[in-house]
C-alpha positions as CSV (number, residue, x, y, z in Angstrom):
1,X,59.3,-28.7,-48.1
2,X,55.2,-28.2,-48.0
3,X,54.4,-26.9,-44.4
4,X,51.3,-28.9,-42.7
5,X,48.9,-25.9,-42.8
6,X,47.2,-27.6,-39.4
7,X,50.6,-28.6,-38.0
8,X,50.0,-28.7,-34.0
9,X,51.7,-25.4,-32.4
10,X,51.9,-25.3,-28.9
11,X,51.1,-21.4,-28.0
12,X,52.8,-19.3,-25.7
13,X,50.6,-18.3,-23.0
14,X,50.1,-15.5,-20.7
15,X,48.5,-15.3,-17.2
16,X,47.8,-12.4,-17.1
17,X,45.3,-11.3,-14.0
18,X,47.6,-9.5,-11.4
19,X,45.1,-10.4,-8.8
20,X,46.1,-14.4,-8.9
21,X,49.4,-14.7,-10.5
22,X,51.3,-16.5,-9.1
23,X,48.9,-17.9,-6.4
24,X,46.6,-21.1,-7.2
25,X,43.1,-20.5,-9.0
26,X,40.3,-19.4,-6.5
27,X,37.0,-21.4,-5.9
28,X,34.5,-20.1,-7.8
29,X,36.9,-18.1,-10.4
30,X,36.0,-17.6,-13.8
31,X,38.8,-18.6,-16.0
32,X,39.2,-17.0,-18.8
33,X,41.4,-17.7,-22.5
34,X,41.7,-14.0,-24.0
35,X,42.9,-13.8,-28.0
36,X,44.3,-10.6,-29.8
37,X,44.0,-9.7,-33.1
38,X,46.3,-9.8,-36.1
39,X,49.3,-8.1,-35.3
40,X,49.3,-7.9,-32.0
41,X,49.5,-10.6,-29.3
42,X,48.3,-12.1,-25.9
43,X,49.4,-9.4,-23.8
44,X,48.2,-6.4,-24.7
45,X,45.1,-7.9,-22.7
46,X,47.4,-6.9,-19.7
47,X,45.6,-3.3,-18.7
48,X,42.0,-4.8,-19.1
49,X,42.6,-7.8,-17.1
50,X,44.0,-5.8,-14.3
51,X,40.3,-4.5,-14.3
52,X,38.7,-7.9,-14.3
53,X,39.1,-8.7,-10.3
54,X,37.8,-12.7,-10.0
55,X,39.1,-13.5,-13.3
56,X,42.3,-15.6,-14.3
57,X,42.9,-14.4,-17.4
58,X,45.2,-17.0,-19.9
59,X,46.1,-14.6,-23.1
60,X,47.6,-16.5,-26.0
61,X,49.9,-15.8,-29.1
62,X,48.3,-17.3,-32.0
63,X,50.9,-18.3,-34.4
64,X,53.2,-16.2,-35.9
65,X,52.4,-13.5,-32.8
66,X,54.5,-13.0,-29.8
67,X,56.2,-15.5,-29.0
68,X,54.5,-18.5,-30.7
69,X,57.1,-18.9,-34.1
70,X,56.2,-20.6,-37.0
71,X,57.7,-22.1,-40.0
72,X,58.9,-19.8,-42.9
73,X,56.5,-20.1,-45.6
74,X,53.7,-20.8,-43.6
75,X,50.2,-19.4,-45.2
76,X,48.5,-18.7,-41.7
77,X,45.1,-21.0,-42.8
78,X,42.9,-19.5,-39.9
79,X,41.4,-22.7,-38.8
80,X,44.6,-23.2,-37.3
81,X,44.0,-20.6,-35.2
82,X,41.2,-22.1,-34.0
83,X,43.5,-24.6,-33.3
84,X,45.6,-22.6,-31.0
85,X,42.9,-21.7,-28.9
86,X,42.0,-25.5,-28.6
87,X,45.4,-26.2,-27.4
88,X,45.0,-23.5,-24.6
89,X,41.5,-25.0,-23.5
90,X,43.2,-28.3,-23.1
91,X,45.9,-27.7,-20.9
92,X,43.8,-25.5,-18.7
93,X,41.0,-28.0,-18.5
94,X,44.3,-30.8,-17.7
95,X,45.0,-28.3,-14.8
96,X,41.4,-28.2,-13.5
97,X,40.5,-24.4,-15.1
98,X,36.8,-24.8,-16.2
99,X,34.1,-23.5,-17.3
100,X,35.9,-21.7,-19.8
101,X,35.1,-18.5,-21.1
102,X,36.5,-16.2,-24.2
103,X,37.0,-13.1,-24.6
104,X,38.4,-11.8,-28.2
105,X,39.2,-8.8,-30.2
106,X,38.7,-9.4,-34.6
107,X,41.1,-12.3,-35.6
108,X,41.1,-13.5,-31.8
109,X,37.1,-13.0,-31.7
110,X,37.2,-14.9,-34.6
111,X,39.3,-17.7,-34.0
112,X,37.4,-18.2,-30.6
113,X,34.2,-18.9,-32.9
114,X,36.2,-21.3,-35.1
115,X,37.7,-23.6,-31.8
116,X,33.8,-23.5,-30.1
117,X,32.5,-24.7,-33.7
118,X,35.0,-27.1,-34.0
119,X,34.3,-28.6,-30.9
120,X,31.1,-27.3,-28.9
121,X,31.5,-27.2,-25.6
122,X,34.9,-25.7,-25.0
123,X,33.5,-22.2,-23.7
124,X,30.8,-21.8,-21.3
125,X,30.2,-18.3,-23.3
126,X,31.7,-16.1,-25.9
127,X,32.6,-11.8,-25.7
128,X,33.4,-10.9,-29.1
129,X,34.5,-7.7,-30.1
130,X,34.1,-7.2,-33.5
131,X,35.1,-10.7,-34.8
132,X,36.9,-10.2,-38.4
133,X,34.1,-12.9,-40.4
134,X,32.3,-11.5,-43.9
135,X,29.8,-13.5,-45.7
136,X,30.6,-15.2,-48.9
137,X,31.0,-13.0,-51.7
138,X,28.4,-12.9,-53.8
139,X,28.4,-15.0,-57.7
140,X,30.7,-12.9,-59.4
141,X,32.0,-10.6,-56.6
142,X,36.0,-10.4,-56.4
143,X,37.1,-10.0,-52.6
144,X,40.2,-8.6,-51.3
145,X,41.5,-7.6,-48.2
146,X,43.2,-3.7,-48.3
147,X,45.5,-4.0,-45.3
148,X,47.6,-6.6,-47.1
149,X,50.0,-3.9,-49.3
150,X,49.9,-2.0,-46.3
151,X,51.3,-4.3,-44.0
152,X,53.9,-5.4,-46.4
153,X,55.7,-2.0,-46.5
154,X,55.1,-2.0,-42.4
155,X,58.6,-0.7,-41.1
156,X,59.8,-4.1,-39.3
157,X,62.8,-3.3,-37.1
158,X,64.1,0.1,-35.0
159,X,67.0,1.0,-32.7
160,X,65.4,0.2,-29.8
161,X,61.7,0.1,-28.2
162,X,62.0,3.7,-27.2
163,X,61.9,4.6,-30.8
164,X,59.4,2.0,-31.3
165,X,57.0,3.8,-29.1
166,X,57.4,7.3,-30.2
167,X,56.7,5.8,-33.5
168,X,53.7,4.4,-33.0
169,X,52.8,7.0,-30.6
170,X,52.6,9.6,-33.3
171,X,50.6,8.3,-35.9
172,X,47.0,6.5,-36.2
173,X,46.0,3.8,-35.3
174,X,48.2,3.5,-32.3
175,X,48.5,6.8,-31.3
176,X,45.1,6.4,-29.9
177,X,46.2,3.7,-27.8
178,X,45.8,3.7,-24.1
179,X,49.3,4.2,-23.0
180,X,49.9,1.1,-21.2
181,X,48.4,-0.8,-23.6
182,X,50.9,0.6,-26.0
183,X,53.8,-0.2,-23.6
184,X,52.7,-3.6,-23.4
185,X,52.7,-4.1,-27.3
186,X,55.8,-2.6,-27.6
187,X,57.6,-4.1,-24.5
188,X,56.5,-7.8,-25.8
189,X,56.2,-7.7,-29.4
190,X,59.6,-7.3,-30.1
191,X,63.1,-9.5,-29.9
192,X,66.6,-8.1,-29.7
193,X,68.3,-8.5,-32.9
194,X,71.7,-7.4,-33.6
195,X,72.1,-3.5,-32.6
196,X,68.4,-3.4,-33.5
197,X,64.9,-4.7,-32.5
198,X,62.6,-6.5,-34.8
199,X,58.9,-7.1,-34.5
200,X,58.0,-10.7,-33.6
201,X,55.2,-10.6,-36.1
202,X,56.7,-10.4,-39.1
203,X,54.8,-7.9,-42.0
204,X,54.8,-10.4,-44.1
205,X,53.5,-12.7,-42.0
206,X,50.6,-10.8,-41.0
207,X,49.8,-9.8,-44.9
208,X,49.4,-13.2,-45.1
209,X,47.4,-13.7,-42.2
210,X,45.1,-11.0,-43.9
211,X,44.9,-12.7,-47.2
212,X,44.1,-16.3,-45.7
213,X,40.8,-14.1,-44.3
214,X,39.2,-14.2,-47.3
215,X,38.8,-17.6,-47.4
216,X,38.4,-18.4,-43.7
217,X,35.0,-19.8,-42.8
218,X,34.6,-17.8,-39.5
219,X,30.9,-16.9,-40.9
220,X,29.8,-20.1,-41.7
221,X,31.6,-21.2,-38.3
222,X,29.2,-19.1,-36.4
223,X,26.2,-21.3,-36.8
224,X,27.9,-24.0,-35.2
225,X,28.4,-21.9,-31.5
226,X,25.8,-23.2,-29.1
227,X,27.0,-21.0,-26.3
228,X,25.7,-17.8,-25.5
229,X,27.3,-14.8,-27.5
230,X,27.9,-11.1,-26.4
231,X,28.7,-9.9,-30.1
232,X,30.1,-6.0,-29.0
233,X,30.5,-3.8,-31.8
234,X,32.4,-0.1,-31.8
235,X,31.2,2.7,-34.8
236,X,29.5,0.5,-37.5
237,X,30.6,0.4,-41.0
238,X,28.8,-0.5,-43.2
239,X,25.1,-0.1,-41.8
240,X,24.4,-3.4,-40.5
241,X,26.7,-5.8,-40.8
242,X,27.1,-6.8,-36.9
243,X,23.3,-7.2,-36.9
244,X,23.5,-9.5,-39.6
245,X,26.5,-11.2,-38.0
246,X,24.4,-11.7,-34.1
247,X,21.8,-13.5,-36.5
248,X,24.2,-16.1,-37.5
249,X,24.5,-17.3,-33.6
250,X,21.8,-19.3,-32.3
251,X,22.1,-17.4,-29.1
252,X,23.7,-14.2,-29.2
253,X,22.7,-10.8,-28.4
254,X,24.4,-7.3,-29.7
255,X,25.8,-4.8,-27.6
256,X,27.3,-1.2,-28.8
257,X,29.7,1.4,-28.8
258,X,29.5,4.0,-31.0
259,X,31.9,5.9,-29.7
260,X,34.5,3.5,-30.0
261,X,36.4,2.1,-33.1
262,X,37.7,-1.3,-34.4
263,X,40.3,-0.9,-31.9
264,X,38.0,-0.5,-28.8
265,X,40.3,-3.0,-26.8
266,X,43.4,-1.2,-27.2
267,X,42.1,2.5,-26.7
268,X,39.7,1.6,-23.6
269,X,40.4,-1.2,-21.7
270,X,38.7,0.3,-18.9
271,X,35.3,0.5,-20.7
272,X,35.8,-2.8,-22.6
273,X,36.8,-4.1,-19.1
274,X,33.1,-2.6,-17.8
275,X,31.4,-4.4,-20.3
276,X,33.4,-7.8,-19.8
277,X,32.3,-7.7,-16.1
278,X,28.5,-6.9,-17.3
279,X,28.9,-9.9,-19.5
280,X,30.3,-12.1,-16.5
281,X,28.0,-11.0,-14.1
282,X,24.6,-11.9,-16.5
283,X,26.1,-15.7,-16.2
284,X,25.2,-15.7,-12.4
């Protein structure tokens, strides 16, 4: 059976600001849609939005993350993901949420850019953290993405989430992971199975999300985002490129980090919380 690759999903969605779940939205809140990146999923936002006071934050799973399933087979086209970030803005603006803003980390910055270009107007204004988007490759110029093999030997399933977490708490990347953030990825991204636990985003699945990047349009997207852009950027490899990505926004401006890595979100939500409420406070 061939899968629609822009088959409508309806995402799972997190509120995740402490300060307002549960109660109706404040006058005058900024409501806010939050997107991870591959791999992950909406609430590892949790420790940073407990720092955002004044903001309802909605996380999503994009498909094939958390708790947002999709079909077997299915090649993760990343317009779709834009896709799932439209769904999110409608039901919020059906409930009265608006403006929106985004906030995003790599495949979540980027699928932000993709739903704004798609259809302008959706975000009052854009925090992107290192949005995963390259430039076309040049005439001749075979691309490939090197986390794919990686991820598809990624160990899916353990005993339990305690052995989950010492795990991932011993080795890099995630062993420089705020703690609670790593509680939250490991408390929600997996699902009882058996006398085990398996990850909810399947390796495989996220290989695949990693191979459908090289031919996702995210940089061409970029033009197409009218909204004011906070393009934030950790240590920079290669020399560069984020300056070359803020000139493909009409209006965006580049903030940085060098002392943070790709992974700025999950190691410092305090300081990526900091600059969030910079950001928020400049649109007032």
């Amino acid at each position: 059976m061939k899968i629609d690759p822009r088959a409508k999903v309806l995402p799972a969605v997190h509120r995740l600001s402490s300060a307002v779940a549960g109660t109706d939205r404040a006058q005058g809140e900024v409501t806010a849609v939050l997107a991870h990146a591959t791999g992950f999923h909406g609430r590892v936002w949790e420790p940073t939005a407990r720092r955002l006071p004044g903001v309802d934050c909605h996380a999503l799973d994009l498909r094939g993350h958390g708790d947002t399933p999709v079909p077997e087979g299915y090649d993760f086209p990343w317009a779709a993901f834009g896709d799932d970030v439209l769904a999110v803005a409608d039901d919020l603006a059906a409930r009265g949420h608006g403006p929106l803003v985004g906030i995003g980390h790599s495949c979540g910055a980027a699928a932000l850019v993709l739903a704004e270009a798609a259809r302008p107007g959706t975000f009052d204004s854009l925090w992107l953290y290192e949005p995963a988007a390259f430039p076309p490759p040049a005439a001749g110029e075979v691309q490939s993405n090197p986390l794919v093999e990686p991820t598809k030997r990624r160990r899916p399933a353990f005993a339990d989430r305690a052995e989950a977490a010492r795990n991932y708490a011993s080795k890099p990347p995630m062993d420089a992971f705020d703690p609670e953030v790593l509680a939250a990825y490991v408390e929600h991204g997996f699902v009882a199975e058996g006398d085990h636990v398996r990850l909810k985003c399947r390796p495989l699945n996220e290989a695949q999300v990693y191979v459908s990047s090289l031919v996702a349009e995210v940089y061409a997207a970029m033009a197409e985002v009218r909204c004011p852009v906070v393009l934030v950027q950790g240590v920079e490899s290669p020399s560069g490129r984020f300056d070359r990505l803020a000139e493909q926004f009409p209006d965006a401006r580049l903030e940085s980090h060098p002392d943070l890595g790709h992974f700025g979100p999950l190691t410092h939500p305090e300081r990526i919380a900091a600059s969030i409420r910079s950001w928020l406070a400049e649109r007032t």
